[in-house]
Structures are given as C-alpha cells and as structure tokens.
C-alpha positions in Angstrom: 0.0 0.0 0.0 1.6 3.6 -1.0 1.9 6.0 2.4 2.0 8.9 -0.1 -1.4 11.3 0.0 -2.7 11.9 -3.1 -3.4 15.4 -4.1 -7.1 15.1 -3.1 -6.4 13.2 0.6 -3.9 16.3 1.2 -5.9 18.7 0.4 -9.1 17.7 2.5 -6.3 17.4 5.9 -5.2 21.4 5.1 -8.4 22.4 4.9 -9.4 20.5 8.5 -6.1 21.7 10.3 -6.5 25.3 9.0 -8.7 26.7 12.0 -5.7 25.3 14.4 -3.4 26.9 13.1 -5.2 30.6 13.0 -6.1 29.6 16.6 -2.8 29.0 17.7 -1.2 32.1 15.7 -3.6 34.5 17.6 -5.4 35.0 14.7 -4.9 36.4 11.2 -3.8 40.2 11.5 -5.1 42.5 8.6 -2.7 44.2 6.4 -4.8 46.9 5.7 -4.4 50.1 8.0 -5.3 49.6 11.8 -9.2 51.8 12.2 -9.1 54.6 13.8 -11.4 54.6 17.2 -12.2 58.1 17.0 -13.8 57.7 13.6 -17.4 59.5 13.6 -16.8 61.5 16.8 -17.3 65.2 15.7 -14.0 67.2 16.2 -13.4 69.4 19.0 -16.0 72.8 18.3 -18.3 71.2 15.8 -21.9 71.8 16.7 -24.4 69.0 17.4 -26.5 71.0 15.6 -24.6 70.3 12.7 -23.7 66.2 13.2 -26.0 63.7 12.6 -26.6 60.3 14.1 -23.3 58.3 13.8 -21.0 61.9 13.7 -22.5 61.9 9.7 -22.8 66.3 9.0 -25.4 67.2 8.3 -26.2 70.8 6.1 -26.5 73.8 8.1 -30.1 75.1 8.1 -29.8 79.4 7.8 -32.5 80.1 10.6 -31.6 83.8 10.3 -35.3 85.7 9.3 -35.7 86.0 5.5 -35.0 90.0 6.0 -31.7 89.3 6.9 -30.9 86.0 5.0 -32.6 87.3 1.4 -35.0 84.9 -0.2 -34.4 82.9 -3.7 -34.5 84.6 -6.9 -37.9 85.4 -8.1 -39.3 85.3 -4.2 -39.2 88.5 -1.2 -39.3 88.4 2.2 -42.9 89.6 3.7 -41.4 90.0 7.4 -41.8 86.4 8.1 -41.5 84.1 5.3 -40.6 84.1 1.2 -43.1 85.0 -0.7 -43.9 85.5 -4.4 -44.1 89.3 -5.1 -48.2 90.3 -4.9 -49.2 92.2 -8.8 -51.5 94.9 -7.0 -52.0 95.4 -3.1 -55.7 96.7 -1.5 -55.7 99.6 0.3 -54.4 98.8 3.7 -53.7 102.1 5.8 -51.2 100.2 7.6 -47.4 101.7 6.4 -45.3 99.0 6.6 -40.6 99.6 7.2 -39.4 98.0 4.3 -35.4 96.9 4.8 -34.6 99.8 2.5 -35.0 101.7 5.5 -38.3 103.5 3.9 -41.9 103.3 5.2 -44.3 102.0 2.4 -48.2 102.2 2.1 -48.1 98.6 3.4 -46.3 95.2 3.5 -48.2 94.5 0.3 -46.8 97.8 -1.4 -43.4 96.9 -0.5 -43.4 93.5 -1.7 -44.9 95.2 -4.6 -41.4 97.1 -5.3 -39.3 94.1 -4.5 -38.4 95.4 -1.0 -38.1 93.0 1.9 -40.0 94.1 5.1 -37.8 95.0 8.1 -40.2 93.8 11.2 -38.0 96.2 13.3 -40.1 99.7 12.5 -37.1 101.8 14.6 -35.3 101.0 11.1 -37.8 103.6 9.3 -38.9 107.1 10.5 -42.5 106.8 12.0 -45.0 108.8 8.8 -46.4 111.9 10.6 -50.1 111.0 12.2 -48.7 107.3 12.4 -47.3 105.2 15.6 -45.6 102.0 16.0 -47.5 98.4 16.1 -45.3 95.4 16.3 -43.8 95.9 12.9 -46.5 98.5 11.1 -47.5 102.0 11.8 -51.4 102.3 12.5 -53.0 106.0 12.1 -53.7 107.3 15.8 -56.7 109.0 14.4 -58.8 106.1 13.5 -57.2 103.1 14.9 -55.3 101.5 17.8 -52.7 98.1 17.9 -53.6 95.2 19.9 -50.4 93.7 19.9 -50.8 91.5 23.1 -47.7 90.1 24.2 -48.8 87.1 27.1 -49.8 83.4 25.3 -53.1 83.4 26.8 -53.7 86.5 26.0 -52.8 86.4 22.7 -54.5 83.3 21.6 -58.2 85.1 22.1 -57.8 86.9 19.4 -57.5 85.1 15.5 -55.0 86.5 12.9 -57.0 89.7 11.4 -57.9 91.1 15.5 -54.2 92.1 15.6 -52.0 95.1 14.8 -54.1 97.6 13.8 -57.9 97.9 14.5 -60.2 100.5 13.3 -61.2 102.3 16.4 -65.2 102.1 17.2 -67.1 104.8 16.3 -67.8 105.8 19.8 -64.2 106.4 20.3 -63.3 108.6 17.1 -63.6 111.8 18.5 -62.3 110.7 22.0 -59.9 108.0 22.0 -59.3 106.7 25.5 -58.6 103.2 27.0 -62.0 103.4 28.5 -63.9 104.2 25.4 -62.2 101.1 23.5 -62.7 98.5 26.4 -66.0 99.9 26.3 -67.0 99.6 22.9 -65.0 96.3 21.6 -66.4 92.8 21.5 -63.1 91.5 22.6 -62.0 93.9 25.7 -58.3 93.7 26.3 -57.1 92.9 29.7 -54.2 95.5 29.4 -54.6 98.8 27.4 -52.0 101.9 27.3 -52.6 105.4 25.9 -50.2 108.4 25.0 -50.6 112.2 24.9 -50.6 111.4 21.1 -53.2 109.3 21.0 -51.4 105.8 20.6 -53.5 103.3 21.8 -52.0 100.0 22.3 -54.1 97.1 23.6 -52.3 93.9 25.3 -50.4 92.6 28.0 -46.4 92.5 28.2 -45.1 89.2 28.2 -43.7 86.1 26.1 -44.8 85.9 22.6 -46.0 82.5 21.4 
C-alpha cells in the first residue's frame, strides 16, 4: 500500500487543520491600515446641531429671518417668510418699514417694489399722524394696535384682531382706553394710551 497522499487526501487534511493553526497564531492580523477609534466623533467645536446620528454632518439650516438672510430669486421676504411678489396690493392704511430703510403704504406695497419688510419699525422714521405696532404704523386717528404680548392673552384673538384695528365709532372723537374697552367685542385685559393718542391694547409678556 503507498503511504503517499494523493493530491485530493492532502488537500481535505489542510483544509481540516487550518482553524488550528489561525487559533494557535492569535489569529490572522489585517494588512490593511489599523481603524481609527475616534472615527465618527465630531472634532473638537463642531456643533451638534450640525452632526448627525453616527458623527455623519449634516447641512446647516440658515435660521436667520428672510429679512436678513434674502430669499431665492424670483421670491421677497414679507417680514416672516418668502413669498412670491403680490401684482396689486388693496388699500391697507397700515405703512409697513421695508429693509430699505423707507416706510411703504403697506407690506403688500413693499413686496410690490421688491423690497423685503424690516419687522424692526425703529429701522424707518414713524409717517407723521402714524405710531408704531409690532412691525407697522397704524393711524392714531382712526385706529389702535392690539399687539398682546402674554400666550393666553394672545391666543383670544384670531389672525385679522391684531395690529391695527379700526377704532369704534364711539371712540373717534375721543380716544381713550375706556372708550375702547368699552366699545369692543373683545375687551383687552391690558390697554395703554399716550398724549398722542397711541393706543395699544395687550399685556407684556412672552410671545407665542
């Protein structure tokens, strides 16, 4: 009988003995480069704002307001968000600072030029007969601003009861907290007047 393997016999005894032997060396070592540990950590300074799950970045959203940030081509800033420039604005009687530093007839007529809104009225000189209301000027002859500042407060009233509000006409000819609270459906809690005849309606506080 021959004591020499054949090529199959020798082959099937490798193949069995080959776990051994990576047992016994400590197992196989890679040759490619050793990984680095610190891999996906964000470096010193970076934001978590800006990682993701896993240290994967992420794109930085710009959460400055469209006013300051500009808007797309084709789109303007109304104040708050981008919107597509209006064709014709309705009379509004509300002037409105547009980021030119100029007072327009109204948001609408500034959008109308292509000018942004600036919701910061101290960036415009107040128009003559006109006084401040969150971020338009309402006529002190025939209106007041409820611009009510506390959440609870606030949420009383829907979108078109703020800024300004045509005064009753009880109160035309003698504008007074007393005559408004009077003479509204919706009574403010908190009302302020000035020599002037600014009327504001609304508590101080957080705005929602």
């Amino acid at each position: 009988m021959s004591t020499l393997m054949t090529t199959a016999e020798f082959r099937c005894c490798f193949l069995a003995l080959l776990p051994f032997f990576a047992c016994a060396g400590g197992g196989t070592k890679s040759s490619g480069p050793t990984p680095d540990v610190h891999a996906g950590e964000p470096e010193a300074g970076a934001s978590s704002a800006t990682m993701g799950s896993g240290g994967n970045a992420l794109i930085p959203i710009d959460t400055r307001p469209c006013y300051v940030a500009g808007c797309a081509p084709g789109l303007v800033c109304d104040g708050m968000t981008c919107v597509e420039p209006p064709t014709s604005c309705p009379p509004s009687g509300q002037p409105a600072c547009g980021a030119d530093g100029l007072a327009y007839g109204s948001v609408c007529e500034a959008n109308l030029a292509g000018v942004a809104v600036n919701p910061s009225t101290s960036a415009c000189p107040t128009p003559p007969g006109y006084f401040v209301c969150d971020w338009v000027f309402c006529d002190s002859r025939t209106s007041f601003c409820n611009d009510p500042r506390e959440m609870t407060e606030r949420s009383r009233f829907t979108a078109d009861e703020l800024g300004c509000q045509p005064l009753p006409a009880e109160c035309l000819d003698a504008s007074s907290c007393y005559c408004l609270q009077k003479n509204t459906p919706k009574p403010s809690q908190c009302c302020s007047a000035s020599d002037a005849g600014a009327i504001h309606t609304g508590c101080i506080g957080e705005v929602p």
